[in-house]
Structure formats: C-alpha cells, structure tokens
C-alpha positions as CSV (number, residue, x, y, z in Angstrom):
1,X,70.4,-24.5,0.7
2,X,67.5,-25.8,-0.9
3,X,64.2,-27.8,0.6
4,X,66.0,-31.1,0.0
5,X,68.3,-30.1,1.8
6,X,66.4,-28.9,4.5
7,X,64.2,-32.4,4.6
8,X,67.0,-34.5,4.6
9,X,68.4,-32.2,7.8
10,X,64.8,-32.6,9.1
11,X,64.4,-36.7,8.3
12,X,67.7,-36.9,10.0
13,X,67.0,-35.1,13.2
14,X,63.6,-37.3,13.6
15,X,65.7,-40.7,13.4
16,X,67.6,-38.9,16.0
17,X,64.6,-37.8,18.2
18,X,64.2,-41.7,18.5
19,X,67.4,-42.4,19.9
20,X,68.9,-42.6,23.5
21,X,69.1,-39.7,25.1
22,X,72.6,-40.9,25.9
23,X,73.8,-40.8,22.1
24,X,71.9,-38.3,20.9
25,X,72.1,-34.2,21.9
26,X,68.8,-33.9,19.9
27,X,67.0,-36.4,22.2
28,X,68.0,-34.6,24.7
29,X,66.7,-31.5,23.4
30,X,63.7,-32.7,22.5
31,X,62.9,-34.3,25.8
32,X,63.9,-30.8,27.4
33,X,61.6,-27.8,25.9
34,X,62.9,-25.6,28.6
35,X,66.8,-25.9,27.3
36,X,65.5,-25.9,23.4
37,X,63.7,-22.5,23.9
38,X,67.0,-21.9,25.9
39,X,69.2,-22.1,23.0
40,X,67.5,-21.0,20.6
41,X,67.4,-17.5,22.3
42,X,71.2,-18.2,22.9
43,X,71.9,-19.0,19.2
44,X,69.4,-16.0,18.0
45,X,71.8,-13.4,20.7
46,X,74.7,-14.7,19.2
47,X,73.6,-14.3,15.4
48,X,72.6,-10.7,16.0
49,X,75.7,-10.1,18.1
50,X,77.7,-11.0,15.1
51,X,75.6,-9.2,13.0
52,X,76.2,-6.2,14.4
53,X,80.0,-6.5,14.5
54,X,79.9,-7.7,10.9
55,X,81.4,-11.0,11.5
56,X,80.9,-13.0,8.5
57,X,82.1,-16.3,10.0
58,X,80.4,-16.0,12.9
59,X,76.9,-15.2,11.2
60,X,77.5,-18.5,8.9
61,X,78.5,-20.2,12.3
62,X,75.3,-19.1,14.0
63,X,72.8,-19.2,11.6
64,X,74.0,-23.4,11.3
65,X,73.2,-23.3,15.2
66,X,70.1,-21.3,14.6
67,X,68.6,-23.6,11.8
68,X,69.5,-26.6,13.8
69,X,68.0,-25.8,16.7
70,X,64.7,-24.6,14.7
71,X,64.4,-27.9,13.0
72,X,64.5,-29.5,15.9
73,X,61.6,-27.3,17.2
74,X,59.9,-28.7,14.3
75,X,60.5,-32.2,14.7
76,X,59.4,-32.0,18.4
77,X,56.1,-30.1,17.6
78,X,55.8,-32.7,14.5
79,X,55.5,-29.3,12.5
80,X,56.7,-30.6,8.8
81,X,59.1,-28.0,6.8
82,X,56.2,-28.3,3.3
83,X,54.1,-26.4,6.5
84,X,56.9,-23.5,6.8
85,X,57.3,-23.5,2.7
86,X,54.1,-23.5,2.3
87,X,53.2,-20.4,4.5
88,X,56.6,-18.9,3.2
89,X,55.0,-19.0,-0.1
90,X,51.6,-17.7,0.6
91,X,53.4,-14.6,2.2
92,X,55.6,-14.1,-1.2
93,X,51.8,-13.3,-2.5
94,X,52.3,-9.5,-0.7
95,X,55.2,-7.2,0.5
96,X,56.3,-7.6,3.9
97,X,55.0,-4.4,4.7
98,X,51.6,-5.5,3.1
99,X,51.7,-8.6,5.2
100,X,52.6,-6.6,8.8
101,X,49.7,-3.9,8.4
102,X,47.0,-6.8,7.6
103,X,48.3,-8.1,11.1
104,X,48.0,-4.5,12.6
105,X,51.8,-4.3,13.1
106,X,53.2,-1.3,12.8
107,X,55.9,-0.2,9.8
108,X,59.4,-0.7,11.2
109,X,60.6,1.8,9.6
110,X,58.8,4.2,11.7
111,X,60.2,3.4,14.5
C-alpha cells in the first residue's frame, strides 16, 4: 500500500460522500458521526481481538475495515491524507519513545 493508493481510496470515498444516502454506506456514515465513531471502535475490538489469537486472515480482514472507516473520518472532517503523511513524517525525525516523553507520556514498557 502506497499513498497513491491511499488517495485514490480517499478521492473515491469523497465522490461517494456526495451521493444518496440510499446508494452509498459511506453517506450514510458520514451523515452519522455517532455510528462512524461506532465502528470504528467495533473494527479497532475486532483487529486486536484477532491479534491476540494470531489470526492472520482476520487482522488483514480488519485492518481493510479499520482503514476504511478511518478514511472516511477524514473525508468527513475534510482532513487530507498529505496532512497524516505529513505529520507521519515529521514523527520519523525521533524514536517513538522520543516523541511520547516530549508529550509527557509515559514509556510503555514500564507499565
């Protein structure tokens, strides 16, 4: 996956935020923050459920339902992917654990 790819997914989604909420489960989605936020908990449970177990399939199969749903956060905040790249690639500046104790969070793996 590449950020073609992911701009073309993202184009895509914002003909489809434009269409009848009839024809099109991202209008309705979009038109119904309370359900988006609900399913993108739903799709994160399910990813780490088949984390956990180890479920190869069902990771691929979630993290599909997990991107989709996040792009179409995006698309109905008008939050552009080069935004998400681009903070992606100021954090690639520093470790993660760098980045987390500039922010005051704690190390995870003192937990």
């Amino acid at each position: 996956m590449n950020s073609e790819f992911i701009e073309e997914l993202y184009n895509t989604l914002k003909e489809r935020k434009k269409s009848s909420r009839s024809k099109s489960y991202t209008a309705i989605l979009i038109n119904n923050p309370e359900l988006l936020a609900k399913k993108i908990g739903e799709e994160s449970s399910e990813l780490i459920i088949d984390f956990i177990k180890k479920n190869k399939k069902g990771i691929v199969n979630e993290s599909a339902d997990l991107i989709y749903h996040l792009l179409v956060v995006w698309v109905s905040i008008g939050i552009d992917p080069k935004e998400i790249q681009y903070e992606l690639s100021k954090r690639k500046k520093e470790s993660g654990l760098e980045e987390k104790e500039s922010r005051g969070i704690k190390n995870e793996k003192n937990i």
